[in-house]
C-alpha positions in Angstrom: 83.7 280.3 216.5 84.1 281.2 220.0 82.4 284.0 222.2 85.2 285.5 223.4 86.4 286.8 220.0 85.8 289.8 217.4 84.1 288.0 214.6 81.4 286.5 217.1 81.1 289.8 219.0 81.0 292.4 215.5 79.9 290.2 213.1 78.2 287.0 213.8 76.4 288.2 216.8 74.6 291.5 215.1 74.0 289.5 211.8 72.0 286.3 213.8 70.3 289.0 216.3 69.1 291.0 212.9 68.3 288.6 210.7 66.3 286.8 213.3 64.1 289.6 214.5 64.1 291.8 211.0 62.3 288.5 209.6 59.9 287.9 212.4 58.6 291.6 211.9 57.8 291.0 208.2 54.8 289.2 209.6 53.7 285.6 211.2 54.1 283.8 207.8 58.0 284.6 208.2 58.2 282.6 211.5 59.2 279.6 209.9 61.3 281.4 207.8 62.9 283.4 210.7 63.4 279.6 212.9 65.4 278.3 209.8 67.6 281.3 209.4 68.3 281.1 213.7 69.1 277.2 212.6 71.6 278.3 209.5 73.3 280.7 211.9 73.5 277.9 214.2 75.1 275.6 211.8 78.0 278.3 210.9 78.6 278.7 214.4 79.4 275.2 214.5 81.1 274.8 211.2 83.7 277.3 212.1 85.6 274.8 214.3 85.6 272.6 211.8 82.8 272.0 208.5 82.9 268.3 209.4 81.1 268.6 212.1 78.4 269.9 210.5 77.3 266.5 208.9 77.7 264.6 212.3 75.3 266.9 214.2 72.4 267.4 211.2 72.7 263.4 210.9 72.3 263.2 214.9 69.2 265.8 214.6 68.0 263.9 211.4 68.1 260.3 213.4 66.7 261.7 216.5 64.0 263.1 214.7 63.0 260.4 213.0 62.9 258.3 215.8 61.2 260.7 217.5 58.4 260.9 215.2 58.5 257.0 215.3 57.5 257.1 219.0 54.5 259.8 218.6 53.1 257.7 216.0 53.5 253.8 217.3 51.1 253.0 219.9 52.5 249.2 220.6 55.1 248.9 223.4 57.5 246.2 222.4 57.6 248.6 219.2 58.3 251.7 220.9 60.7 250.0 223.5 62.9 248.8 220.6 62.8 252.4 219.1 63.9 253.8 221.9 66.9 251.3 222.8 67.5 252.1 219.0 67.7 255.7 219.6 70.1 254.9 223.1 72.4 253.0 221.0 72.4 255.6 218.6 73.2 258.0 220.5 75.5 256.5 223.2 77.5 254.4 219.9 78.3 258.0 218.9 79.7 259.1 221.7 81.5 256.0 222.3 83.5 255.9 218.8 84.2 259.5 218.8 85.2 260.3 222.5 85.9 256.9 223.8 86.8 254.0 221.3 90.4 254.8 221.2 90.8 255.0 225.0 89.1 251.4 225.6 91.1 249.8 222.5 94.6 251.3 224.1 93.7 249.9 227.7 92.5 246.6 226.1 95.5 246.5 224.1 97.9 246.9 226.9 95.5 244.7 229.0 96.1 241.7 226.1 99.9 242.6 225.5 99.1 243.4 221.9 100.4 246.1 220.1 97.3 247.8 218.0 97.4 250.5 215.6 94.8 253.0 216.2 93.5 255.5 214.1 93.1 259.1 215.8 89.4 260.1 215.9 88.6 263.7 215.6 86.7 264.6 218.4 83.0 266.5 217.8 83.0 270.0 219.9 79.9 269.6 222.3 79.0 266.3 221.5 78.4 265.3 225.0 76.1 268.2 225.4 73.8 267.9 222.4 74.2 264.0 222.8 72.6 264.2 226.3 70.2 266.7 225.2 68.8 264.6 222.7 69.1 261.4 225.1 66.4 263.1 227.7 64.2 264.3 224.5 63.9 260.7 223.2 63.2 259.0 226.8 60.6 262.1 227.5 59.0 261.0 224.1 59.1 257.1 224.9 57.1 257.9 228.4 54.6 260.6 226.2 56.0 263.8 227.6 56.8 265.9 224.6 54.1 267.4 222.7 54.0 267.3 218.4 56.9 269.3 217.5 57.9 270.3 213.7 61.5 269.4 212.5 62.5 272.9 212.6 61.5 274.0 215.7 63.3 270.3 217.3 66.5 271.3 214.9 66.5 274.4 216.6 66.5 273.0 220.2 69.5 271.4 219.6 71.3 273.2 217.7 71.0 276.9 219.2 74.4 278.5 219.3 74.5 279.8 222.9 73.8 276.3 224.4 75.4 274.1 221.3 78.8 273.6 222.1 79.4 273.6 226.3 75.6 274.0 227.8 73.2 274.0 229.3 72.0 270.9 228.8 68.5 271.9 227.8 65.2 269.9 228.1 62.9 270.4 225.7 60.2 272.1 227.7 62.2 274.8 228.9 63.0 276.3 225.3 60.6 274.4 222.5 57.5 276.1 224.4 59.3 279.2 223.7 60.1 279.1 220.3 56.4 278.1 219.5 55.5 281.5 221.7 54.8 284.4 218.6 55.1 287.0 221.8 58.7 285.7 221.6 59.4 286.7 218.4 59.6 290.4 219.2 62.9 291.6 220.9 62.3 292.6 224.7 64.4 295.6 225.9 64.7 294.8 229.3 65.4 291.3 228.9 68.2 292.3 226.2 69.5 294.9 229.0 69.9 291.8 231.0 71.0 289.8 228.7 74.0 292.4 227.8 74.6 292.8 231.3 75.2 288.6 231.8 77.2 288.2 228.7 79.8 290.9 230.0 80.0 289.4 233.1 80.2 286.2 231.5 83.1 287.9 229.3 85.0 289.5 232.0 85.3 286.1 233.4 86.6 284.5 231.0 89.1 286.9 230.0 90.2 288.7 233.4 90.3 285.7 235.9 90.3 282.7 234.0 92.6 283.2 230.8 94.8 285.2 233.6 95.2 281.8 235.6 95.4 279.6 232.9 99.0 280.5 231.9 100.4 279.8 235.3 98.3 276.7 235.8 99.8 274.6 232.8 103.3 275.6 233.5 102.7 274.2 236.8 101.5 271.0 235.2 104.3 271.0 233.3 106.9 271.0 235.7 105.1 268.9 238.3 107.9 266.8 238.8 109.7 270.0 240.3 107.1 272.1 242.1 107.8 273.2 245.8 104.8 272.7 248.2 103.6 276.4 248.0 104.0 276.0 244.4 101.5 272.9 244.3 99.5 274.6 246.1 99.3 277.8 244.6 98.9 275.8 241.2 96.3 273.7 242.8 93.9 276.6 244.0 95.0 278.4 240.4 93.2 275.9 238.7 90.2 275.6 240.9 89.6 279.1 240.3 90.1 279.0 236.6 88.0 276.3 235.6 85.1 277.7 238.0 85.3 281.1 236.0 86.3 279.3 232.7 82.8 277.5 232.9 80.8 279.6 235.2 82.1 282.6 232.0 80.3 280.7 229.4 77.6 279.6 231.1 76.4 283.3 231.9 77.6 284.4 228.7 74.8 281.9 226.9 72.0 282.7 229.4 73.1 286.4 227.8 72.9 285.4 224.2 69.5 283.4 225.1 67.9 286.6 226.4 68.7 288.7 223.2 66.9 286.3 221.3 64.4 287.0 223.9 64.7 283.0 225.2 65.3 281.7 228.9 67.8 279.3 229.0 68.4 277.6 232.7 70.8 278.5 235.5 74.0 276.6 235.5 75.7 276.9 238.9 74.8 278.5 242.0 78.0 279.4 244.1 79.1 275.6 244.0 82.4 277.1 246.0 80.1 278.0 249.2 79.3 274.4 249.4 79.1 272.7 252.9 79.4 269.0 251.5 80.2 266.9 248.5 76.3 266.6 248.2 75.7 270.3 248.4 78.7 270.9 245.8 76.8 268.9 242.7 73.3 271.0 244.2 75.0 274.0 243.0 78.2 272.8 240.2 76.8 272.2 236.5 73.3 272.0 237.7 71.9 271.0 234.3 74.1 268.0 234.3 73.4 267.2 237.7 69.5 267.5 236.3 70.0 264.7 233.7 72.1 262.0 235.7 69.4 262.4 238.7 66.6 261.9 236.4 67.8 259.8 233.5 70.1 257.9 235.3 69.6 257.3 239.4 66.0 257.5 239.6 65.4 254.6 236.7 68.0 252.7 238.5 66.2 253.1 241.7 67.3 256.4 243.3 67.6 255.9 247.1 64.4 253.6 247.3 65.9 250.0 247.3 68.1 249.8 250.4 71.1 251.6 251.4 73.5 249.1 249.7 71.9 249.7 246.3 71.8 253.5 247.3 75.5 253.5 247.5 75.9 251.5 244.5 73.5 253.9 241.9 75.6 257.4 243.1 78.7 255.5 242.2 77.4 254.6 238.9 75.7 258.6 238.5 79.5 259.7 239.3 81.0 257.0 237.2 79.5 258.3 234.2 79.4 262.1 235.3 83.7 260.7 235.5 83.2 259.5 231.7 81.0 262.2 230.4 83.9 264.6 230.8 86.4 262.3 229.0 88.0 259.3 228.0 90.9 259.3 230.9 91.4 257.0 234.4 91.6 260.5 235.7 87.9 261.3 235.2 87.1 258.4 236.3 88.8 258.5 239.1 88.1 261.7 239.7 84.0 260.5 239.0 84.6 257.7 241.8 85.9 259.9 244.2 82.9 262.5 244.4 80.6 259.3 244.3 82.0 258.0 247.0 82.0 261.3 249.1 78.5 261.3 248.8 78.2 257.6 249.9 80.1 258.8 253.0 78.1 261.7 253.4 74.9 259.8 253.4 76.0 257.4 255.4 77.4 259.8 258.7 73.4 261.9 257.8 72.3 260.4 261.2 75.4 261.8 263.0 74.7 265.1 261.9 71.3 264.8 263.0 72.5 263.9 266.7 74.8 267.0 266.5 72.2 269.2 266.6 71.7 272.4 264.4 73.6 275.0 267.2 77.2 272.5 267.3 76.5 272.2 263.2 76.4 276.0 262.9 79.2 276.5 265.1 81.5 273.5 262.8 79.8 275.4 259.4 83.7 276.9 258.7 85.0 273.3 259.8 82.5 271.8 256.9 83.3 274.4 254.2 87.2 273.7 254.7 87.0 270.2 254.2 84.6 270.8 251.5 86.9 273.2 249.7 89.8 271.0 250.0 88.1 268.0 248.7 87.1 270.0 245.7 90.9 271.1 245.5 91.7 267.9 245.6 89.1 266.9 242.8 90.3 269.2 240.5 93.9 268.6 240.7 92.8 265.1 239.3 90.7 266.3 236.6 93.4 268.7 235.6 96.4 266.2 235.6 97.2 264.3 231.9 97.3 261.0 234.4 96.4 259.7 238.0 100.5 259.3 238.1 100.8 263.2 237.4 98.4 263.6 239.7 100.1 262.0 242.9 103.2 263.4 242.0 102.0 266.6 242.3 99.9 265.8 245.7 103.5 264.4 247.0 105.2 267.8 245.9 102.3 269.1 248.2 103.2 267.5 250.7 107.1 267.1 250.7 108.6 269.4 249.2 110.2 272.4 250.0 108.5 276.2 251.0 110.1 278.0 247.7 108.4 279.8 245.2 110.7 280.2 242.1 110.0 283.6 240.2 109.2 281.9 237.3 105.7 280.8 238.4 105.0 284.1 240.0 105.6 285.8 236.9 102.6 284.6 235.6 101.1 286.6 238.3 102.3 290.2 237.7 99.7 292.0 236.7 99.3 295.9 236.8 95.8 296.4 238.3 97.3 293.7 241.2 100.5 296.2 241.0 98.2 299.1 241.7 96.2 297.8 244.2 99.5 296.5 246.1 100.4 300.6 246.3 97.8 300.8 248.9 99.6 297.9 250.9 102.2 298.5 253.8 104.8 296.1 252.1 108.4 295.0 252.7 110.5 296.5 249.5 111.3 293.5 246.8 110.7 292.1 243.5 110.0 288.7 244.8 107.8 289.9 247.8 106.2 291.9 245.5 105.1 288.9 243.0 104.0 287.1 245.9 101.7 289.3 247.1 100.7 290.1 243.8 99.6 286.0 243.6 98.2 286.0 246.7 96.1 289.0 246.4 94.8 287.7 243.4 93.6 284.3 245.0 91.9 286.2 247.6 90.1 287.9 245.0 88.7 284.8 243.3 88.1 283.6 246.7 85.6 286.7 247.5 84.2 286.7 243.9 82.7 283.0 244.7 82.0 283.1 247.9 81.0 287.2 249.0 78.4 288.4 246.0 74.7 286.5 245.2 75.2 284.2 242.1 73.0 285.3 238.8 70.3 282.6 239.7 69.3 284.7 243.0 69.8 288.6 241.9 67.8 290.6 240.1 70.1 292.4 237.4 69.9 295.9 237.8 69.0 298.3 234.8 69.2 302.2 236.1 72.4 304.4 234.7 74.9 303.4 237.1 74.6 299.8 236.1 74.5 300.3 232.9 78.0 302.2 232.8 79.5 299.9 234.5 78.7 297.2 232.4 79.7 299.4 229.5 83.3 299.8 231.1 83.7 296.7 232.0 82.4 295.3 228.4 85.1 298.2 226.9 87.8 296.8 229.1 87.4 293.1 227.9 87.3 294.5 224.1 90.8 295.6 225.0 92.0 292.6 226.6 91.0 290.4 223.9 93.8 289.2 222.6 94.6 285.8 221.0 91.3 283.5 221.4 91.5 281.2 223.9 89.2 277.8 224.2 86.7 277.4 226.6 87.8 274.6 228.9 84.7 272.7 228.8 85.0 272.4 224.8 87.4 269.3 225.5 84.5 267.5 227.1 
């Protein structure tokens, strides 16, 4: 079941929100009760991709759990150490079979000159997500950080539908806490307001910017082999946009669903596209992620404490397995490798910057945001492509071919509120002028949108009537433009 359809919106939604609530005011003895019925909701949610999945995430709960309650209760350290490396192999075998065993046995098959038959593993929506989730919950219990928690209230941590499936990556005392909290179990109006108000944003940008790009982005990945510059370009930035509001969409659409249920779930990005640096653009991209490799990865391997050498080393292993968290491809890899080792550049020219001085840095500040924005370009055409060989031909379309842009691409791009607002525009007469502006208009929009208004993190959503019709039209004018469902991008990882 995804957000952006009817039966979530007008079925699923209202039943979970009422159920929940309606058995929390029959009284404190219903709490259990009403934490069970959140968790069956959960599990529907879940099982509507596919009922399968249900058994591999209540057997991941169940194991967790258990190990969990292992660690509370065993005092001796070799004990507890070889419960938690149980609980890492666990975890991390789970991931590998389902999201990785195929892509290792292939490249160790061709790497042997063998010829292996390999059955094609299902992969589990969210998996990474609720995988890492419980990762940090059992290494927070191993070093006595977690308090006594019962199986439903744990359960419900990882299973909650808003965050389930493509984040936040949740710890556990951000939203346990909460569920324990009985002033929690009464609906707030003002943080429902809010909530409304962030899932129709999230909504609208899913279904008017990034489901808008999305066609014109894989038919420029289909026919990489024969894109002009401009149209490698245009495709390039397409998809930059796309997955930003793809992502960025959900994210704000389940810190909406959290506050109905009257639950704070953590900021996920914060303008990453007004980044000055590499550095600054993980400070502000999928901060939750950022969140767990810093403290469950590069601080136990030694952070930036052991020399610069084995600095350098531990970001390339952080972006190594940020590369492999989002799939089983060279391309994330690659694509992993190559942020790591911006940041090892980065760190290593700090002391240059210092010399500058901060008046020549704030006079370069559009220089630094350029390259920035080009590296992420960059970035993303990799993470988009089906191979690092699709990738440089489209970087050598980008830079040899010709200046055309065929019609068929900018199709993709006629929309009527661009057509309208083109009406206002002193333009040459033309179809294909027309379509051109059209696209770039639009890119200038998505441009502004990330760069120009404060990101949810920072402003205070505002409540009085104006606000509130707004967000009714624009939640009226995504009902509308739902059409056929489209996935989420970030389900794939």
């Amino acid at each position: 079941m995804s957000f952006n359809s009817y039966l979530f919106i007008f079925l699923f939604l209202p039943l979970a929100w009422a159920g929940y609530f309606g058995l929390h005011r029959l009284g404190a003895r219903m709490a259990p009760v009403a934490k069970l019925y959140l968790i069956g909701m959960s599990l529907w949610f879940y099982g509507y991709f596919h009922p399968w999945y249900l058994l591999l995430l209540m057997s991941s709960i169940g194991v967790n759990y258990l190990l969990y309650r292992g660690l509370r209760t065993i005092r001796e350290n070799r004990m507890r150490h070889l419960l938690l490396l149980a609980g890492l192999a666990f975890n991390i075998g789970l991931i590998f079979y389902f999201k990785y065993f195929a892509f290792f046995a292939s490249n160790l098959s061709r790497l042997l000159g063998t010829d292996w038959t390999l059955r094609e593993v299902l992969l589990p929506l969210g998996i990474s997500f609720f995988t890492f989730q419980q990762i940090s919950f059992l290494i927070d219990a191993w070093r006595n950080e977690t308090g006594d928690y019962k199986l439903t209230d744990y359960a419900l941590f990882v299973s909650f539908f808003p965050q389930l499936v493509a984040g936040p990556i949740v710890l556990h005392t951000e939203l346990i806490p909460q569920l324990q909290d009985p002033q929690r179990a009464k609906p707030d109006p003002g943080m429902m307001v809010r909530g409304i108000q962030l899932f129709t944003l999230g909504l609208a940008k899913k279904l008017l910017l990034a489901d808008v790009l999305g066609p014109a982005v894989a038919w420029g990945y289909t026919w990489s082999m024969e894109l002009s510059a401009l149209e490698a370009a245009l495709v390039i930035l397409s998809y930059t946009f796309q997955i930003y509001f793809d992502f960025s969409g959900y994210s704000d659409m389940a810190i909406g669903l959290g506050l109905l249920f009257h639950l704070e779930l953590p900021a996920n990005f914060r303008s990453p596209y007004r980044a000055l640096s590499i550095t600054d653009f993980w400070r502000r991209w999928h901060l939750t992620l950022t969140r767990f490799l810093t403290h469950y990865i590069y601080i136990p391997l030694g952070g930036n404490r052991r020399g610069r050498l084995r600095t350098y080393g531990n970001i390339l292993v952080v972006f190594l397995v940020s590369g492999l968290w989002h799939g089983a491809n060279w391309t994330f890899i690659l694509w992993g490798l190559l942020h790591g080792l911006c940041q090892c550049l980065e760190r290593a020219c700090g002391k240059l910057s210092e010399r500058l001085g901060p008046q020549l840095l704030s006079i370069l500040l559009p220089l630094r945001w350029a390259v920035t924005f080009g590296l992420v370009n960059l970035g993303w055409a990799l993470f988009r492509a089906d191979s690092v060989g699709q990738w440089g031909e489209l970087l050598t379309r980008f830079t040899t071919g010709d200046r055309t842009v065929r019609t068929e691409l900018l199709e993709f791009y006629r929309l009527p509120k661009i057509r309208y607002m083109l009406r206002f525009l002193p333009l040459p007469e033309g179809e294909q002028t027309e379509l051109i502006a059209s696209a770039l208009l639009l890119m200038a929009i998505c441009l502004c949108l990330c760069l120009l208004p404060r990101n949810n993190a920072e402003r205070e959503l505002k409540t009085n009537h104006l606000s509130l019709a707004v967000t009714a039209a624009l939640f009226l004018v995504c009902i509308i433009s739902l059409g056929q469902v489209s996935v989420f991008l970030y389900f794939n990882f």
